[in-house]
C-alpha positions in Angstrom: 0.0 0.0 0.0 3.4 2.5 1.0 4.1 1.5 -2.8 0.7 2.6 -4.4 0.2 5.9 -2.3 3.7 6.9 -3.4 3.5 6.4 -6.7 0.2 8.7 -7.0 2.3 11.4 -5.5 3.1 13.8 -8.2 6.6 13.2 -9.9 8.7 16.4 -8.7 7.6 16.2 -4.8 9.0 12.4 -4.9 12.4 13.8 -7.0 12.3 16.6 -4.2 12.3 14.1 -1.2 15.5 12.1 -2.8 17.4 16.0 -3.2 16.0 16.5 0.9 17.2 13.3 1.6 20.2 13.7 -0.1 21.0 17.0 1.8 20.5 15.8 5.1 22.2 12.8 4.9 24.9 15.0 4.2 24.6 17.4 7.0 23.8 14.3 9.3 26.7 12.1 8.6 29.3 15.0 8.1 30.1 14.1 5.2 33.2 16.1 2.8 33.8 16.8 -0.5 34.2 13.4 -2.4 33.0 10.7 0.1 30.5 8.3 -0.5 26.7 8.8 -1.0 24.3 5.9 -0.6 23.3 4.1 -4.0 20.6 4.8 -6.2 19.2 1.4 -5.1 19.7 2.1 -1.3 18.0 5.6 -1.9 14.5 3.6 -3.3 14.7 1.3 -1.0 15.2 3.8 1.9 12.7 6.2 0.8 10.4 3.4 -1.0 10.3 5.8 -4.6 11.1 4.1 -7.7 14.8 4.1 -9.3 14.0 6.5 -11.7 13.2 9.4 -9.7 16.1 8.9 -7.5 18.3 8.5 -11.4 16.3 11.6 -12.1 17.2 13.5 -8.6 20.5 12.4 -9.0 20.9 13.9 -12.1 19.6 17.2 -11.0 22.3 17.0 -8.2 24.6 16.1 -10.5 23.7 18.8 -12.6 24.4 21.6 -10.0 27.8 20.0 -8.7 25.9 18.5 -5.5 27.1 14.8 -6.0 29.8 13.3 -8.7 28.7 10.3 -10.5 30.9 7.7 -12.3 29.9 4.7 -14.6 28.4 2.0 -12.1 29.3 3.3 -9.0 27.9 5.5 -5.9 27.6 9.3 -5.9 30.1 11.0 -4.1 29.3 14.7 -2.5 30.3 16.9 -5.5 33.3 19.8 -5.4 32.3 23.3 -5.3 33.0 24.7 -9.2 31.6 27.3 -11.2 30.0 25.3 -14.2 26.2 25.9 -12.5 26.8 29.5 -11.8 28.3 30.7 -15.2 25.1 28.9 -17.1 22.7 30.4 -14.5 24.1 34.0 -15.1 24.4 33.5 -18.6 20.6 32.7 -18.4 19.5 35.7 -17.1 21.8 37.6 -19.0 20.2 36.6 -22.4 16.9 36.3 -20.9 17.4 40.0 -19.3 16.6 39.0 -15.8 19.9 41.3 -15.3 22.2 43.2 -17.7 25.9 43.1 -18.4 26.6 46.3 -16.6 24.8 45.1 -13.3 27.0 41.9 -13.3 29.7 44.6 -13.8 29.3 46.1 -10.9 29.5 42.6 -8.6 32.3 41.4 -10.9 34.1 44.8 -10.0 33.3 44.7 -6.2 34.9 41.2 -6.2 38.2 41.4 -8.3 38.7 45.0 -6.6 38.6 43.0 -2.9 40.3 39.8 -4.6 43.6 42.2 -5.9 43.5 43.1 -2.1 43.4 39.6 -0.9 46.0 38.5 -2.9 48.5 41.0 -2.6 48.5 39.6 1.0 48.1 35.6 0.3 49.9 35.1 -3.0 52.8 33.3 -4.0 55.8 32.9 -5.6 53.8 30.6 -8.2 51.4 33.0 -8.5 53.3 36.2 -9.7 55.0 34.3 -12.1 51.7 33.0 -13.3 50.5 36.5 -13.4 53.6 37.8 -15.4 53.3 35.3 -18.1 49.4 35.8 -18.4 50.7 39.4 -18.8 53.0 38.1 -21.6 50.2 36.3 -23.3 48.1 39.5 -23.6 51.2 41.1 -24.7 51.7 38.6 -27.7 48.0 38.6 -28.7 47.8 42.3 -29.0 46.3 41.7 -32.5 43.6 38.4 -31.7 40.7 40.1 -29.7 39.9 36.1 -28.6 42.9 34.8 -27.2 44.0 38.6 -25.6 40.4 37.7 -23.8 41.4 34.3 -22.6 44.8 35.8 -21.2 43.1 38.4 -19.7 40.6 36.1 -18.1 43.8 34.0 -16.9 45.0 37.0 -15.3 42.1 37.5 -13.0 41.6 34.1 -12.3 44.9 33.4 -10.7 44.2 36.7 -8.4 40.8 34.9 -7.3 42.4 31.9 -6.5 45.1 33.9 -5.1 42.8 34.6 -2.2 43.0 31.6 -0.8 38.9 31.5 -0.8 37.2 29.6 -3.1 33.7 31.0 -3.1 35.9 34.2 -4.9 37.4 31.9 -6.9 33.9 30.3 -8.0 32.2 33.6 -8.7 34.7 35.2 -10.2 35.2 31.9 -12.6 31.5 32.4 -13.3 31.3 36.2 -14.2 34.4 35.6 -16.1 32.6 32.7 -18.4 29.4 34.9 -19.1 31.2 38.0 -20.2 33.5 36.8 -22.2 31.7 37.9 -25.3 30.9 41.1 -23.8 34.7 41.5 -23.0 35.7 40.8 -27.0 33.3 43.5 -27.7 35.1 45.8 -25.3 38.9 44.8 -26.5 37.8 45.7 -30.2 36.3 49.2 -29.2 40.4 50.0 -28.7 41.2 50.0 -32.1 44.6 51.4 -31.9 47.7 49.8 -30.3 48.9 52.4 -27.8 45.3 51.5 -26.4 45.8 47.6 -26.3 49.0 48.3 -24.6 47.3 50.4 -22.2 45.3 47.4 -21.0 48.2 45.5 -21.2 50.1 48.2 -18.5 46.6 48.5 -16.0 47.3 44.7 -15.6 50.9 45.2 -15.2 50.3 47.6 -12.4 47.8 45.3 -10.5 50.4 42.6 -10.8 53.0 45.2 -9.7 50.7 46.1 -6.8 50.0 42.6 -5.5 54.2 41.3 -5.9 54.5 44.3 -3.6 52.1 43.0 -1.3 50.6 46.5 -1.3 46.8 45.8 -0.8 45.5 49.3 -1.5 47.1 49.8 -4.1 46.1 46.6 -6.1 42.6 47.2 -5.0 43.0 51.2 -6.7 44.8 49.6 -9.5 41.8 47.2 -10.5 39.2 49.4 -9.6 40.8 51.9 -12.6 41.2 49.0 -14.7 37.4 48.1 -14.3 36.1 52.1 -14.6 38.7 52.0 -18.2 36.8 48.8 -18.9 33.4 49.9 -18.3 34.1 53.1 -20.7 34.7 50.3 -23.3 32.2 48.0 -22.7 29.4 51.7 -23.3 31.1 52.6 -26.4 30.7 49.0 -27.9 27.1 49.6 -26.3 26.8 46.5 -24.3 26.4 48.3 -21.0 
């Protein structure tokens, strides 16, 4: 009879009771990035749903980074990463839920504090990271698309310079939906001298953090980001 009356329960409350359950067990058990999560068998059984709304749970968890699944054998509890994010703010970006320019000013409020962070945290590894993300930007002066990827390079190793990876996972994500918004800003600066002025506002945030000289980084970036802005309204994406 537990069978029948759960099956007459509408699809998505079961699938929610397998994420709840999911959750909790979780929370209850103390459970860390990349231990194990009972099976999709010992989840229908427990709960007494069907295998295919746990599947279907599972995916959904699976989906947002929740749980890692592998070919045949038991979820593990996921790693935090910015996959989920960067397609959920890409949504609403296209769907205009929000515009470029207000995820410009988050995205600037973050890398401003993460150049601060970083001047105090970072590492030998990571300067020299920075100066050759610098050099990259440098050599693709001329190729709007990879002096993007360098540049996103660049401010990804001064989130994860921080030391804290909820920085690192929104900035990953802001990065990954403006990427074409940031092409459209590199080919509003249609002379040189002007590429190599982006170059140089990255060189002096680099500067600033080697120094370990917090303000300044944070001043340095929040320039960079007001020069970037300008850009981004005269190719009228902001």
């Amino acid at each position: 009879m537990q069978t029948m009356a759960a099956e007459r329960i509408p699809i998505n409350t079961l699938a929610s009771r397998v994420t709840d359950f999911v959750f909790e067990y979780i929370r209850e058990n103390g459970l860390s990035t990349g231990d194990s999560l009972p099976s999709e068998l010992k989840t229908s059984t427990e709960l007494k749903v069907s295998r295919g709304v746990v599947r279907e749970a599972f995916h959904s968890l699976e989906v947002a980074g929740i749980i890692e699944k592998g070919n045949g054998r038991s979820p593990k509890v996921g790693t935090l990463d910015s996959g989920f994010l960067t397609q959920l703010l890409l949504h609403a970006v296209s769907t205009q839920q929000i515009s470029t320019e207000q995820v410009m000013d988050v995205r600037t409020a973050v890398e401003v504090r993460s150049a601060e962070l970083a001047a105090l945290r970072r590492s030998r590894a990571d300067i020299q990271q920075l100066r050759a993300a610098i050099t990259g930007m440098k050599q693709s002066i001329e190729n709007a698309s990879d002096f993007v990827e360098h540049d996103v390079s660049f401010h990804s190793i001064i989130n994860r310079a921080t030391g804290n990876l909820l920085v690192d996972v929104i900035g990953c994500a802001m990065h990954g939906c403006m990427r074409q918004s940031m092409r459209s800003g590199i080919l509003q600066r249609r002379k040189k001298t002007e590429m190599l002025e982006v170059v140089q506002a990255h060189v002096r945030i680099a500067d600033a953090i080697e120094d370990r000289e917090p303000a300044k980084a944070g001043m340095w970036m929040k320039r960079h980001f007001a020069d970037a802005r300008r850009a981004l309204r005269r190719a009228q994406v902001v």
